[in-house]
C-alpha positions, -999 to 999 in steps of 0.1 A, spaced: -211 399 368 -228 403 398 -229 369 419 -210 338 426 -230 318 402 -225 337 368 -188 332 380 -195 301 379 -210 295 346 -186 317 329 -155 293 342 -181 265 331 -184 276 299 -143 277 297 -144 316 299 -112 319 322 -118 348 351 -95 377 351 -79 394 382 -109 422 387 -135 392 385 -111 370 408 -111 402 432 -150 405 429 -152 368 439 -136 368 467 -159 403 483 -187 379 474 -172 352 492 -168 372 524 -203 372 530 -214 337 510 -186 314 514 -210 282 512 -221 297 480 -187 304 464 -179 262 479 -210 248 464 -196 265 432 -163 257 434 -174 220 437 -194 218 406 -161 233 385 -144 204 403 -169 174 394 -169 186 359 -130 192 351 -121 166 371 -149 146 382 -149 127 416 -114 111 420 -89 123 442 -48 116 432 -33 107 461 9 118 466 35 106 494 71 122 495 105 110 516 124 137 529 156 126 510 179 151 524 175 173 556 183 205 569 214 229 566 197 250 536 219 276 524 186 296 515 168 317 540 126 311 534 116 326 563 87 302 565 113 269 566 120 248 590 153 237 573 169 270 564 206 267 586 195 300 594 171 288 619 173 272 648 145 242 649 161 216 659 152 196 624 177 167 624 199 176 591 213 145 573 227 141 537 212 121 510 195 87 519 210 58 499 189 42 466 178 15 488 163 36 518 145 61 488 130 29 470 116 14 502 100 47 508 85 46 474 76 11 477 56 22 512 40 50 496 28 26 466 13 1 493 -7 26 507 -25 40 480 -3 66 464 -2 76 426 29 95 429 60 91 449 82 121 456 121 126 464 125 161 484 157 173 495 165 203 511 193 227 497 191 255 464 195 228 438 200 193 433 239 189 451 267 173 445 274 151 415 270 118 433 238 132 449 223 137 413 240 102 401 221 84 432 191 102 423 189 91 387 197 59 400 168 60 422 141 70 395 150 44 376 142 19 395 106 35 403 85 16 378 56 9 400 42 44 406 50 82 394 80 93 399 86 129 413 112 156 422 116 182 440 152 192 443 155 228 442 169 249 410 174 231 384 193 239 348 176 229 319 207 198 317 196 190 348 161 188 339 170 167 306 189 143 328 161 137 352 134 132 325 159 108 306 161 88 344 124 84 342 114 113 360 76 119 351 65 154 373 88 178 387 77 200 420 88 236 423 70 263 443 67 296 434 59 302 475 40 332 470 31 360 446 63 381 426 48 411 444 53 396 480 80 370 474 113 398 487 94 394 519 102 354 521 131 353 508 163 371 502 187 346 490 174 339 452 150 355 426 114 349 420 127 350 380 148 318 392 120 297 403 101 303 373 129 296 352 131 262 360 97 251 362 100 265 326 135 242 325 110 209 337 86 222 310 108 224 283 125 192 295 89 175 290 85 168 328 51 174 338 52 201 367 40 204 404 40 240 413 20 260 438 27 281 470 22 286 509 -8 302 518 -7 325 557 24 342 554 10 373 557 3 380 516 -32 399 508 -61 384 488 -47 402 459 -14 384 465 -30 357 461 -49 362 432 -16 379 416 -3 337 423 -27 319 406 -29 341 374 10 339 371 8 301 376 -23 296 350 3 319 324 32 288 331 9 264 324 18 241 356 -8 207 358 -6 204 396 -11 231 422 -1 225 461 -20 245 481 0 244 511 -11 266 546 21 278 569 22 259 599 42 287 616 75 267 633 89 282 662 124 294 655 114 305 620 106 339 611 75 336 605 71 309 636 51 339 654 26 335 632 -7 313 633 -27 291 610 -55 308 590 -87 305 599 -102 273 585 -128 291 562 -104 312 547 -83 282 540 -111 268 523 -122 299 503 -82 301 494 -93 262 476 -120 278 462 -107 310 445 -81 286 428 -107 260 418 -122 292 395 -88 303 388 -74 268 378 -101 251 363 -79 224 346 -54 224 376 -51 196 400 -54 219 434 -31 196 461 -40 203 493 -1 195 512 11 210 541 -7 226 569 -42 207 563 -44 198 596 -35 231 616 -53 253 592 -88 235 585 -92 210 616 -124 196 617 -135 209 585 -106 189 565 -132 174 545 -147 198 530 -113 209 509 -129 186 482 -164 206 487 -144 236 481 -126 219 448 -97 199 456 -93 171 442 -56 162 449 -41 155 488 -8 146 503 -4 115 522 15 102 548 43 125 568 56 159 557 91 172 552 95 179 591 62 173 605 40 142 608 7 137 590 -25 123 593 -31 87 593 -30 75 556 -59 47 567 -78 77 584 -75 101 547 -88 66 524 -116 65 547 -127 102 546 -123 104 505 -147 72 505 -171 88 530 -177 112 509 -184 92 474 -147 99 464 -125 78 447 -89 76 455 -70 74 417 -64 99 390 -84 113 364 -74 148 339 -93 163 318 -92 193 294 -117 222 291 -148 211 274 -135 176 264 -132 153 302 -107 133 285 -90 105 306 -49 109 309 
């Protein structure tokens, strides 16, 4: 192949790219990034045509991780000054929820720091929680899970469970010391099996190579996840990786891109980092084939106005809501 376009038609044509053709892409891209967008956004309109699902989460447990990403803010092996606190209460998690209903949201995650889920009367209030979520998805992201676990949260109502992989298997010793790459993939494989839809991407700037990158996306397309965060470091002082700084907003957006032709079927989430990494070109993540965005506050760090976010997906002749579709057949889920 020997330009953006045939790319293109071959991912249109549900011809999935391999890893030389991803690596091909992306030297095109160098030198015709609006090309490989305008691309990227025609995959998008047809797989997943012009709504955008919209997520909020509640930081349900803070700091004092055992684990020691060096990218995290919460890790008790850095000093950030994140408040650390245990496990909100049912009550404080369901107004959250409630909140992120109000103001547009689809889905409604519980996040707590730590390597899995914690103590016994965490995971009982937890379950509790869930099942009293009836008004809008209900998601997880607790850390490592065991396939009981996993069976207990789905019985609860759980509906999507989020799990990172952080980074490629090639690069992920450099982040992280404290557990496997083969234990995050065995329990988004545990949420698989457990029928839990699953929420699984990475962190993109922290200091992996394009073929990283690529290396990502093609192990993620092989587990089969439905939602991909594309999350950008927004380097934290007191981390290790806090000397860092955002990538440059075009790369960001090409990073969108690549995935879009890597993960046709995917919802690409575009989380953390928006702001520092794209700036004034925030809107054009959709261009470049998003068509999923985090709302509201992060973890640790605030976020942009929800009111502002509803405006700039109606701008553009978006529509907030959800809408899946399988290769070939647009099917509504």
């Amino acid at each position: 192949m020997n330009n953006i376009r045939q790319f293109e038609e071959a991912v249109l044509s549900c011809s999935p790219l391999d890893g030389r053709d991803a690596a091909r892409l992306v030297e095109l891209s160098e030198a015709e990034p609006w090309e490989l967008f305008h691309s990227a956004n025609r995959i998008r309109e047809r797989f997943k045509g012009k709504t955008i699902s919209l997520c909020s989460i509640v930081n349900a447990r803070s700091g004092a991780c055992s684990e020691d990403c060096a990218f995290c803010s919460q890790s008790a092996g850095h000093k950030t000054g994140v408040p650390a606190y245990g496990l909100l209460s049912a009550e404080k998690m369901l107004d959250a929820a409630r909140a992120a209903a109000a103001s547009g949201s689809d889905c409604f995650g519980i996040v707590t720091s730590g390597k899995g889920p914690g103590s016994e009367k965490d995971i009982s209030t937890i379950r509790e929680t869930i099942r009293s979520i009836d008004f809008v998805e209900a998601c997880a992201s607790l850390g490592t899970l065991t396939p009981q676990d996993a069976a207990g949260l789905r019985a609860a109502g759980l509906a999507r469970y989020h799990h990172n992989l952080e980074t490629a298997r090639s690069f992920f010793p450099e982040i992280c010391t404290t557990h496997s790459y083969d234990s995050r993939v065995a329990t988004v494989k545990a949420a698989k099996a457990a029928g839990l839809a699953t929420c699984c991407g990475g962190i993109f700037g922290l200091g992996e190579s394009w073929a990283q990158r690529i290396e990502m996306a093609i192990e993620l397309r092989g587990l089969g996840v439905e939602s991909v965060p594309i999350n950008f470091l927004n380097p934290v002082p007191g981390t290790r990786l806090g000397h860092l700084k955002p990538l440059p907003a075009l790369e960001g957006l090409r990073i969108i891109a690549l995935y879009r032709f890597l993960l046709p079927d995917s919802d690409l989430k575009v989380a953390g980092g928006r702001a520092p990494c794209l700036g004034d070109l925030q809107s054009w993540m959709f261009y470049a084939g998003a068509n999923s965005l985090m709302i509201g506050h992060y973890l640790t760090t605030p976020g942009r106005s929800v009111q502002d976010d509803l405006k700039m997906i109606r701008d553009l002749g978006l529509v907030p809501g959800r809408r899946g579709s399988a290769c070939g057949e647009g099917k509504e889920s």
